[in-house]
LODREN-70105 format. One line per field, with one value per residue (C-alpha): x, y, z. Coordinates in nm, 4 decimals, decimal comma, always signed. Example, Ala and Ser with C-alpha at 12.3 -4.5 7.8 and 13.67 -1.06 7.14 Angstrom:
residues 2
xx c(+1,2300 | +1,3670);
yy c(-0,4500 | -0,1060);
zz c(+0,7800 | +0,7140);
end
This chain:
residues 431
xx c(-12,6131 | -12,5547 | -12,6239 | -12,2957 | -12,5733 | -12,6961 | -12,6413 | -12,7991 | -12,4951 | -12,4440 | -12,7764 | -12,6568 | -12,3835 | -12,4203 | -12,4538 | -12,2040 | -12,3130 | -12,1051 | -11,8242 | -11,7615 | -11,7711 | -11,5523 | -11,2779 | -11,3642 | -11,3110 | -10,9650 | -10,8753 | -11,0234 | -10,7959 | -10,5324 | -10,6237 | -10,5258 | -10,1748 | -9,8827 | -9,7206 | -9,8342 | -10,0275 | -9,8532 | -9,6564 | -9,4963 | -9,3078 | -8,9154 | -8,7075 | -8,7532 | -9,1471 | -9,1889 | -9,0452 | -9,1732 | -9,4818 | -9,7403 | -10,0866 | -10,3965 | -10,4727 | -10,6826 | -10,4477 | -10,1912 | -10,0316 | -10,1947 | -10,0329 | -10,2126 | -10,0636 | -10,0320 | -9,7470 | -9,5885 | -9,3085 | -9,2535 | -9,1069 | -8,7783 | -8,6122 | -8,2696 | -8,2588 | -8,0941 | -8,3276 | -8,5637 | -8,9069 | -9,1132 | -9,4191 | -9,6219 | -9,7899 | -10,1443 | -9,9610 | -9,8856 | -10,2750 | -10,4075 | -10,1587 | -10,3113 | -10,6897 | -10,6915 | -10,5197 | -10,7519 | -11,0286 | -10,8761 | -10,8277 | -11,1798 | -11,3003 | -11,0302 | -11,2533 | -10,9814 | -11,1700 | -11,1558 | -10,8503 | -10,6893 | -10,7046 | -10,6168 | -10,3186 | -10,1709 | -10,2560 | -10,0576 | -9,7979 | -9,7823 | -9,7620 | -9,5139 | -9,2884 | -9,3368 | -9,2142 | -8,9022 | -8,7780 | -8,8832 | -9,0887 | -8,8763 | -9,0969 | -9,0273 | -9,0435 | -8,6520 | -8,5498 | -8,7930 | -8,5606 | -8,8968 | -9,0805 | -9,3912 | -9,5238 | -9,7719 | -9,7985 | -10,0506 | -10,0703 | -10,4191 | -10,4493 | -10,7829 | -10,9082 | -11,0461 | -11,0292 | -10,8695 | -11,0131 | -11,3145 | -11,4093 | -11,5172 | -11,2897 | -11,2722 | -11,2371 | -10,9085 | -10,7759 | -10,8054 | -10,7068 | -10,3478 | -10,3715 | -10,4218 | -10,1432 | -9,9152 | -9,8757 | -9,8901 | -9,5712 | -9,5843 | -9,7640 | -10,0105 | -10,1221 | -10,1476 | -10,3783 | -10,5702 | -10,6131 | -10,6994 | -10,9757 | -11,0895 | -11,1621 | -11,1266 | -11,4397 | -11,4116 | -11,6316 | -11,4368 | -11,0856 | -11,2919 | -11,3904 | -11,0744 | -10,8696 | -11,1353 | -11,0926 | -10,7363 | -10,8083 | -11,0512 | -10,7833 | -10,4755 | -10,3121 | -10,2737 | -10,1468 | -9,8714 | -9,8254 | -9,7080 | -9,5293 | -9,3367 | -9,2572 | -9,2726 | -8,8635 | -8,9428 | -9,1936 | -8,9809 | -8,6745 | -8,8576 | -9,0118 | -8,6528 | -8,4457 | -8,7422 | -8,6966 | -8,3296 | -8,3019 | -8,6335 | -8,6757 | -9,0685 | -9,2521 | -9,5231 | -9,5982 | -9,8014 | -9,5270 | -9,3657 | -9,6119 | -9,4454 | -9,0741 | -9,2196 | -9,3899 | -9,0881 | -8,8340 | -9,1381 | -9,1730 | -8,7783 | -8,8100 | -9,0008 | -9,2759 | -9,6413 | -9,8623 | -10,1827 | -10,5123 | -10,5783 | -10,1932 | -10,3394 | -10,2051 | -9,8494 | -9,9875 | -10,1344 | -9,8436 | -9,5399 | -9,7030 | -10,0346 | -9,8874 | -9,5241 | -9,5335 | -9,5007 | -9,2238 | -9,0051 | -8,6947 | -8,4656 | -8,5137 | -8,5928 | -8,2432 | -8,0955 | -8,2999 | -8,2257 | -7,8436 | -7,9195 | -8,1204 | -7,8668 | -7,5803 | -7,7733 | -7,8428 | -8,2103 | -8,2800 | -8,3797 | -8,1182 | -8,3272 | -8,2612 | -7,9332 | -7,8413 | -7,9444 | -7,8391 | -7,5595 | -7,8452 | -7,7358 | -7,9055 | -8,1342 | -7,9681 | -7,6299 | -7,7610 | -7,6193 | -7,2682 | -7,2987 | -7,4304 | -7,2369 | -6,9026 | -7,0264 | -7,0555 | -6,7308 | -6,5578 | -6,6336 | -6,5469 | -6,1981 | -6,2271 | -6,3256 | -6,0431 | -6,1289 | -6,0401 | -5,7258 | -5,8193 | -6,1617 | -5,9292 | -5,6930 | -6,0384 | -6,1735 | -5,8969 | -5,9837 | -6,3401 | -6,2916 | -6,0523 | -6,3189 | -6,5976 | -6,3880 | -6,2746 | -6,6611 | -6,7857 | -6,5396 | -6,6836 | -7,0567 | -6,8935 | -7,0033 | -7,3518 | -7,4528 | -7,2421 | -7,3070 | -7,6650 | -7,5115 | -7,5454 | -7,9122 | -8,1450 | -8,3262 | -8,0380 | -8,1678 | -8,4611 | -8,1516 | -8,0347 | -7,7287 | -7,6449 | -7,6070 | -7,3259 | -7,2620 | -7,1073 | -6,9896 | -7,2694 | -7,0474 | -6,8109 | -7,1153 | -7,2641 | -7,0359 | -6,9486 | -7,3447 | -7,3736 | -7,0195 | -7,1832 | -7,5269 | -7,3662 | -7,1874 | -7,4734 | -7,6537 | -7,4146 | -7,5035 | -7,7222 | -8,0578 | -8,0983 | -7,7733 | -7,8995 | -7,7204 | -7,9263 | -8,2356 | -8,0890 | -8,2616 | -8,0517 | -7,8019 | -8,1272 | -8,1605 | -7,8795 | -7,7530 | -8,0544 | -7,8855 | -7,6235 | -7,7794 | -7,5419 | -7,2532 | -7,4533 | -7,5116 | -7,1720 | -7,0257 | -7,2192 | -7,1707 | -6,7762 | -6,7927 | -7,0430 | -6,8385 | -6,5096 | -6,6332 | -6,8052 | -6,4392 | -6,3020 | -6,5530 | -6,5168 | -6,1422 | -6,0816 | -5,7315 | -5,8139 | -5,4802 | -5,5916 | -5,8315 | -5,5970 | -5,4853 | -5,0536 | -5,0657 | -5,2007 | -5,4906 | -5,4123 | -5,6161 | -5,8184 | -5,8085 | -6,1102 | -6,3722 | -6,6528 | -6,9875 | -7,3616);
yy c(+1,8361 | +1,4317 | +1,3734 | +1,1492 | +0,8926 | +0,8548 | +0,4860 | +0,5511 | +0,4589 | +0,1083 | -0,0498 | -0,1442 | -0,3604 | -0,7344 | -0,9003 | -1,1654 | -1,5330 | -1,6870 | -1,8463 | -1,5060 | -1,3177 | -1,5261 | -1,4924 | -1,1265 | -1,0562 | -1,2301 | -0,9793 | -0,7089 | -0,7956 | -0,6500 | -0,2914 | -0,3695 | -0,5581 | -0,3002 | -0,1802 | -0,3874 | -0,6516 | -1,0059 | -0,9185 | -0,6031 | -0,4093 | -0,4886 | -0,5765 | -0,9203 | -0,9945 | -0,7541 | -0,8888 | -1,2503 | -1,1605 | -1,3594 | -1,5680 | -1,5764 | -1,8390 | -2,0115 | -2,0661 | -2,1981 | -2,5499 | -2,8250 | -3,0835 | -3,3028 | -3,2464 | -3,6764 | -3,6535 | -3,3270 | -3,5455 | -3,6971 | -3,3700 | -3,3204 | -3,0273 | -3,0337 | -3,0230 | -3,3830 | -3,5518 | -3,8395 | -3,8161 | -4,0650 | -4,0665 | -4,3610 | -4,3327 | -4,3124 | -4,0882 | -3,8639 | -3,9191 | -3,7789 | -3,4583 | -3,3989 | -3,4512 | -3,2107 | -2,9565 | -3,0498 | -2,9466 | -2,6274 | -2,5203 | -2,5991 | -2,3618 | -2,1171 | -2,1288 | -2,3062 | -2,5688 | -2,9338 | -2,9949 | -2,7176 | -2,7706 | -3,1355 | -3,0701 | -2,8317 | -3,0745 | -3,3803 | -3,1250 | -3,0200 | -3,3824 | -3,4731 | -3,1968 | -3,2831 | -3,6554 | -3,5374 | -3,3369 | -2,9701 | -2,9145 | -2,8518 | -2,8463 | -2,5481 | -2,1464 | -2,1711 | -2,4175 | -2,2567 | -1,9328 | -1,7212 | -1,4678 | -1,5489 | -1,9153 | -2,0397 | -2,4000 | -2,5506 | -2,8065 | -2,8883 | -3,2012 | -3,2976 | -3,2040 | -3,5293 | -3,8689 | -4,1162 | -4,4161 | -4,5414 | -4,5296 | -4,8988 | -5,0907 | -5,4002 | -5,1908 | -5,0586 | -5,3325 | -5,4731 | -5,2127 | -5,2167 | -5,5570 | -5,5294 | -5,2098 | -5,3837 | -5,6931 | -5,4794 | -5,5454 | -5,2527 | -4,8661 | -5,0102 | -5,2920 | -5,0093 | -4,7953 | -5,0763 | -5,1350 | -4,7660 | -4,8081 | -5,1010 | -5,0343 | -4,6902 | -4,5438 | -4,1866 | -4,1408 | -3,9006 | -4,0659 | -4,3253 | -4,0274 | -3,8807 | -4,2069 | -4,2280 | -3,8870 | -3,9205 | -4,2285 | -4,0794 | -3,8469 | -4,0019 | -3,8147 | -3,5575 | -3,7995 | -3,9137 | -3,5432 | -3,4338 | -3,6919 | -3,6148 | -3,2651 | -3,1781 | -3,1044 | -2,8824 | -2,6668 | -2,6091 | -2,5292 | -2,2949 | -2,0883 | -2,1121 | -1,9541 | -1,7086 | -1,5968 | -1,5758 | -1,3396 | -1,1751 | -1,1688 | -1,2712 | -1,5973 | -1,4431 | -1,0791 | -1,0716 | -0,9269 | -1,2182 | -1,4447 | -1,4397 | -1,5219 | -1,8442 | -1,9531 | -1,8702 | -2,1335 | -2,3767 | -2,3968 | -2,4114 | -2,7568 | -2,8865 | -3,0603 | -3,0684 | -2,8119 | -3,0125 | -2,8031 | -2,9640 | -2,7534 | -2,3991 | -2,0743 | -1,9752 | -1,7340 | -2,1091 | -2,3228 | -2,0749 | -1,8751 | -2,0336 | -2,3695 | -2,3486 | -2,0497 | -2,1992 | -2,3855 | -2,1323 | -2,0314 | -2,1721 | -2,5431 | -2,4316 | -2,3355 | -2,6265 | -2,9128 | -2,6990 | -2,7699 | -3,1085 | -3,2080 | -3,0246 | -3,2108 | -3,5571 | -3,4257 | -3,4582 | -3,0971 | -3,0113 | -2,9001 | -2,5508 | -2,4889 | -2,6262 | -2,3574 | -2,1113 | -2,2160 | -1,9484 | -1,6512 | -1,4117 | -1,3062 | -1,0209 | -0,7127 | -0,7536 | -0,8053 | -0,4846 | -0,5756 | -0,9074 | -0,7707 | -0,4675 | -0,6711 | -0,9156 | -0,6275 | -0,4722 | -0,8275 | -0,8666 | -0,5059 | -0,6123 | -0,7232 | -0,3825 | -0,1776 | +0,1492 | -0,0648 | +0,0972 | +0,4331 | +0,2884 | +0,0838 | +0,4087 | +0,6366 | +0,3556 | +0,1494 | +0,1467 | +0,1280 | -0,1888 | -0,3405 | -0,3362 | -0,4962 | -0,7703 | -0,8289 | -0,8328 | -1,0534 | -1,3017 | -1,3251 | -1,4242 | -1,7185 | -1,9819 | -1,9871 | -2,1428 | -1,9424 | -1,6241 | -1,6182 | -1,4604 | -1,1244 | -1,1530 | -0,8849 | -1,1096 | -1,3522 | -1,4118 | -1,6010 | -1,8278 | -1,9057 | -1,6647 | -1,3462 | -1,0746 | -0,9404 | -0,6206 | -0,5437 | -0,1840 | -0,1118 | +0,2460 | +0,0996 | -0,0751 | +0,2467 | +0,4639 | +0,1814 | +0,1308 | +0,4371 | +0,2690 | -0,1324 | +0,0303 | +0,1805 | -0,1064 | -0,3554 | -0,0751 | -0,1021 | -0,4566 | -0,6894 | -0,7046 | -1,0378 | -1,0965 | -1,2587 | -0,9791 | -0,7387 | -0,8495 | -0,7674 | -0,4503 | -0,4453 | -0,1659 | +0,0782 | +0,2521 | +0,3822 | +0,3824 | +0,6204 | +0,8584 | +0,9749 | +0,9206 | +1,1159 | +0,8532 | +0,5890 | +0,7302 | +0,8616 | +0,4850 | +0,3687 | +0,5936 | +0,5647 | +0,1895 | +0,2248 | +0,4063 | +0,2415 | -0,0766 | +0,0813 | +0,1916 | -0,1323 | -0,3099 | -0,0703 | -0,0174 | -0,3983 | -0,2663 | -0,3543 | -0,2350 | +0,1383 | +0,1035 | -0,0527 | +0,1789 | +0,1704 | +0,1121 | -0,2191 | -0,1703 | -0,4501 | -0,7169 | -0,8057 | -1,1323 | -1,3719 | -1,4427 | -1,6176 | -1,4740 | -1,6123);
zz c(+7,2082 | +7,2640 | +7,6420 | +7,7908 | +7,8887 | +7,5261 | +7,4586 | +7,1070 | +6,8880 | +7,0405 | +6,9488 | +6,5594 | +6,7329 | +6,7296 | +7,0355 | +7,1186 | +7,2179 | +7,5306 | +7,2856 | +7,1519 | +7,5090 | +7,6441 | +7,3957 | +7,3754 | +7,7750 | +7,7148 | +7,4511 | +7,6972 | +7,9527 | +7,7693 | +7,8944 | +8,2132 | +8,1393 | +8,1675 | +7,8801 | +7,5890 | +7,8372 | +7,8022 | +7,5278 | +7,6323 | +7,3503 | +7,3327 | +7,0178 | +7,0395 | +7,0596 | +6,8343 | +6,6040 | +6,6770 | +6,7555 | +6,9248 | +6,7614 | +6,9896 | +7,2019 | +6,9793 | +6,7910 | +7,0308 | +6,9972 | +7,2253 | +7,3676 | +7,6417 | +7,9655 | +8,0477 | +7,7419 | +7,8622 | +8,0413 | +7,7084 | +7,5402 | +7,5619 | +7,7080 | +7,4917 | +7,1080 | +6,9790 | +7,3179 | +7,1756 | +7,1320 | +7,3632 | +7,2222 | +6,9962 | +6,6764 | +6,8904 | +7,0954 | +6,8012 | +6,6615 | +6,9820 | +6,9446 | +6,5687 | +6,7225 | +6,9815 | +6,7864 | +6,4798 | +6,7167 | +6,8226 | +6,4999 | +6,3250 | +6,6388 | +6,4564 | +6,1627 | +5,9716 | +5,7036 | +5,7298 | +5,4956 | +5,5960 | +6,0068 | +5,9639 | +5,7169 | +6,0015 | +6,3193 | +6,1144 | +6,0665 | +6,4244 | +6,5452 | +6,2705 | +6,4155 | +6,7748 | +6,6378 | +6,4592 | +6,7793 | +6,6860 | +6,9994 | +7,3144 | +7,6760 | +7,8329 | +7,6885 | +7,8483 | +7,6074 | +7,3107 | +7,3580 | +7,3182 | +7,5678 | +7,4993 | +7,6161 | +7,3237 | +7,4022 | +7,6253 | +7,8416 | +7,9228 | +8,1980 | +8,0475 | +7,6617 | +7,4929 | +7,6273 | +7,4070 | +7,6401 | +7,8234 | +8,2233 | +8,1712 | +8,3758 | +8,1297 | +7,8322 | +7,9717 | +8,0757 | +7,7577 | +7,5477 | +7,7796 | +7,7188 | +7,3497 | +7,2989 | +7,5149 | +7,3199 | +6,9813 | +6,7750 | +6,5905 | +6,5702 | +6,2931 | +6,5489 | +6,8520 | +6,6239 | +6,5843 | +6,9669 | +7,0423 | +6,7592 | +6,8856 | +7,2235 | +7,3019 | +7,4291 | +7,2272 | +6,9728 | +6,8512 | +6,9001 | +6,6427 | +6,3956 | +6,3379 | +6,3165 | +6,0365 | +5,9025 | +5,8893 | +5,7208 | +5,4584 | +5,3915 | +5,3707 | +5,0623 | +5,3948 | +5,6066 | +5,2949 | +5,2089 | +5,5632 | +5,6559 | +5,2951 | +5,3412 | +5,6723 | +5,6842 | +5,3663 | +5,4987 | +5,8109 | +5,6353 | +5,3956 | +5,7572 | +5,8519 | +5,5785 | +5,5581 | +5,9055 | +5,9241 | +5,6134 | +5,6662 | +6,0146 | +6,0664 | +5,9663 | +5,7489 | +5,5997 | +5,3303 | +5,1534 | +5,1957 | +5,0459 | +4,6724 | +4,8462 | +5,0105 | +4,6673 | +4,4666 | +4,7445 | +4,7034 | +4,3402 | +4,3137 | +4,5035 | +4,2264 | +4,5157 | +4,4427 | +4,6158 | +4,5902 | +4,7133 | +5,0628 | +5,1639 | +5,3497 | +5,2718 | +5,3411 | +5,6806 | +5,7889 | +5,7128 | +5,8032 | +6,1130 | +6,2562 | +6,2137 | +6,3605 | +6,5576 | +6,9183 | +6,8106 | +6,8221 | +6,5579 | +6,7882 | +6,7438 | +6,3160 | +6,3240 | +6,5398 | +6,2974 | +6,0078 | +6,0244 | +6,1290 | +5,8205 | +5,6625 | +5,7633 | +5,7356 | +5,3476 | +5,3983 | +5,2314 | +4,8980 | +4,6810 | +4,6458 | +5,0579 | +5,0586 | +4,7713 | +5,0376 | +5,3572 | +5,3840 | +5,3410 | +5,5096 | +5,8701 | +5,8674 | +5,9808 | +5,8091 | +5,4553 | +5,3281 | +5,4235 | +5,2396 | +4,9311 | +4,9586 | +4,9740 | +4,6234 | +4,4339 | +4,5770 | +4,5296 | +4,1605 | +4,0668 | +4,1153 | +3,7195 | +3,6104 | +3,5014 | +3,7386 | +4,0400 | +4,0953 | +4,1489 | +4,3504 | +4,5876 | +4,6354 | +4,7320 | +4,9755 | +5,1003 | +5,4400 | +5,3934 | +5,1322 | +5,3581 | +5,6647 | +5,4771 | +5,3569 | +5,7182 | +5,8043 | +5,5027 | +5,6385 | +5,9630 | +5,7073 | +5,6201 | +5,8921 | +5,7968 | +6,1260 | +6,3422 | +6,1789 | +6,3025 | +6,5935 | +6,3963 | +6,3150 | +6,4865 | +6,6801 | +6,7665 | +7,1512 | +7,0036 | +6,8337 | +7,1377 | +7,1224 | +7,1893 | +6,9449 | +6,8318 | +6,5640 | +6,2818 | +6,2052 | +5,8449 | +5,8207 | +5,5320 | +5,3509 | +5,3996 | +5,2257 | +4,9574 | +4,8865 | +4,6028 | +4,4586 | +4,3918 | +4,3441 | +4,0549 | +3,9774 | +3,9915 | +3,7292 | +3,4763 | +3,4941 | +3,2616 | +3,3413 | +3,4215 | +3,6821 | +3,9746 | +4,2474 | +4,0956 | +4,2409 | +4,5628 | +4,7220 | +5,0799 | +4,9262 | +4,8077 | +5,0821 | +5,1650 | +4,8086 | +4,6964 | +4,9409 | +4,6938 | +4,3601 | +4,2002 | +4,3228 | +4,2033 | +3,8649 | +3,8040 | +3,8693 | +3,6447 | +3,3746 | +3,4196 | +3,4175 | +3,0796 | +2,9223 | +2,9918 | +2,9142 | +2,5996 | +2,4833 | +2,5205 | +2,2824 | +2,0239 | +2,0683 | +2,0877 | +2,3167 | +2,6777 | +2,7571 | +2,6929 | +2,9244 | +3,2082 | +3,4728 | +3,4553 | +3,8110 | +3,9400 | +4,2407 | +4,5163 | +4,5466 | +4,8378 | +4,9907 | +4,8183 | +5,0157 | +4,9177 | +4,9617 | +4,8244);
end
């Protein structure tokens, strides 16, 4: 029998060296936190989620004042400004074990975000529960002690005319070594620096449009939905971009998905999209997919001659999902009805799924009768509750089959026609 003061089975562990025990103890701290520690279990951070602290975005306390606390606020901050934002969150993510390429393409990223107004101060005005932005009063100095030095680098950056000629003074005569080495790194790679500053709007819409329909910013599941919305923009992904988990979570996480929704309509409205997000901009919000799809397939069985007798067995239910689907149609508005709407900056409100229930065997069956290569197919939302009643499903489909079947070898549509005309529910226009 194993005495309780047999220590035996620890000795194949690996010690830890002080790096490692330090960021361990944080993690053991947890134990003691109540509920699920700092980020105790409710709809909202669970479905956010959280990244470690190692991960967190860094911005130097001295520039804190500089970041707004309202979306649409400008951006104080200069082009060595911005440069010191990407270093110290370069640094924090080599210690993440990120590579070279990799942590530099997400600290440009970060900074280029902070510069286009996608960072707001404050966890208030980030809409999120969990604080994941730091504000350190000290991490790297950009600058020397040497009393002459600074006085003639505020001499220098004061009478610079431009952000090219302010670089130049903080590489001249800062005193950081390693303010000098990544001003030279970023240098060395520039086709970074040029790729960032490119797509930085795309990569932030794609997270976006993700979210709202999906409702997290990376699954691995997801991974093949954030290729396909990349490839449809027809831009480069050259090997120095990380993964999607890097770009889409590690990268943007602290922004928040409140301000990704704000700067999404913004770009949107200022037509500074590609054509592949602004195709999608009306997705619709996680949570009420099944009504949206569930009223398209509805909608366009209006054609089919059976739609008489289908209106007459689900008037009511038909009727309600239009009413619904028409409430989908402000894109921006709608968000309102996403699960996680509070981290939107609104408050949820519901939609009744009973009607798309009940009507889900009806299009599932419809959308099987279809070809095999129409686009609303590919939609999964109705499965679920469709599978439910696979007998509904199949008979639909067989009835639509074989009408359909009767009028191509008949060649008399009329036949086919019910002698009583179904009424027609208002159009409404759903993606």
């Amino acid at each position: 029998m194993t005495s309780i003061d047999d220590t035996a089975v620890l000795n194949t562990v690996t010690p830890m060296d002080d790096n490692q025990a330090r960021l361990a103890i944080e993690k053991l701290q947890m134990l003691a936190e109540p509920i699920n520690g700092p980020n105790s279990f409710n709809l909202e951070t669970a479905a956010y989620g959280y990244i470690q602290r190692e991960e967190r975005l860094v911005i130097p306390g001295s520039l804190k004042s500089a970041i707004p606390t309202e979306f649409g606020s400008p951006v104080n901050l200069n082009v060595v400004q911005l440069m010191g934002i990407a270093m110290y969150n370069y640094v924090r993510l080599r210690k993440f074990n990120l590579g070279e390429e990799h942590a530099l393409y997400v600290a440009l990223y970060r900074a280029r975000l902070v510069s286009l107004g996608y960072l707001l101060r404050n966890k208030e005005d980030r809409k999120v529960t969990v604080d994941e932005v730091d504000y350190p009063a000290r991490v790297l100095d950009h600058h020397t002690d040497d009393f002459q030095k600074v006085k003639e680098y505020n001499a220098a950056f004061q009478a610079s005319s431009d952000d090219k000629d302010r670089l130049y003074a903080a590489f001249t005569y800062t005193g950081s070594a390693a303010f000098k080495n990544f001003l030279s790194l970023v240098y060395a790679k520039q086709a970074i620096l040029e790729n960032v500053t490119l797509v930085t709007t795309q990569i932030a819409a794609s997270t976006y449009l993700v979210f709202r329909q999906m409702g997290h910013h990376y699954k691995p599941e997801l991974d093949t939905k954030y290729k396909v919305l990349w490839k449809a923009t027809t831009l480069e992904t050259p090997s120095f971009m990380p993964a999607n988990t890097h770009l889409h979570r590690t990268a943007i996480h602290s922004f928040g998905v409140y301000t990704l929704h704000k700067m999404f309509y913004r770009n949107l409205d200022q037509s500074l999209l590609a054509e592949t997000y602004v195709d999608r901009s009306d997705v619709t919000p996680c949570g009420v997919a099944v009504i949206n799809t569930c009223w398209a397939s509805i909608k366009l069985m209006q054609a089919l001659p059976i739609w008489a007798g289908l209106y007459a067995a689900y008037a009511q239910q038909i009727d309600t999902l239009r009413q619904q689907a028409s409430k989908l149609q402000d894109a921006e508005a709608a968000i309102k009805y996403h699960k996680n709407a509070k981290l939107f900056g609104v408050s949820r409100e519901y939609l009744d799924p009973s009607s798309a229930y009940a009507l889900a065997p009806v299009a599932k069956g419809f959308l099987n009768s279809m070809e095999e290569d129409a686009d609303i197919k590919r939609q999964k939302s109705l499965d679920k509750r469709a599978n439910q009643n696979p007998l509904a499903v199949m008979l639909i489909s067989n009835v639509i089959i074989t009408v359909m079947n009767k009028i191509q070898n008949e060649g008399n549509i009329a036949k086919a026609l019910p002698t009583v005309a179904g009424p027609r529910v208002e159009e409404v226009e759903v993606s």
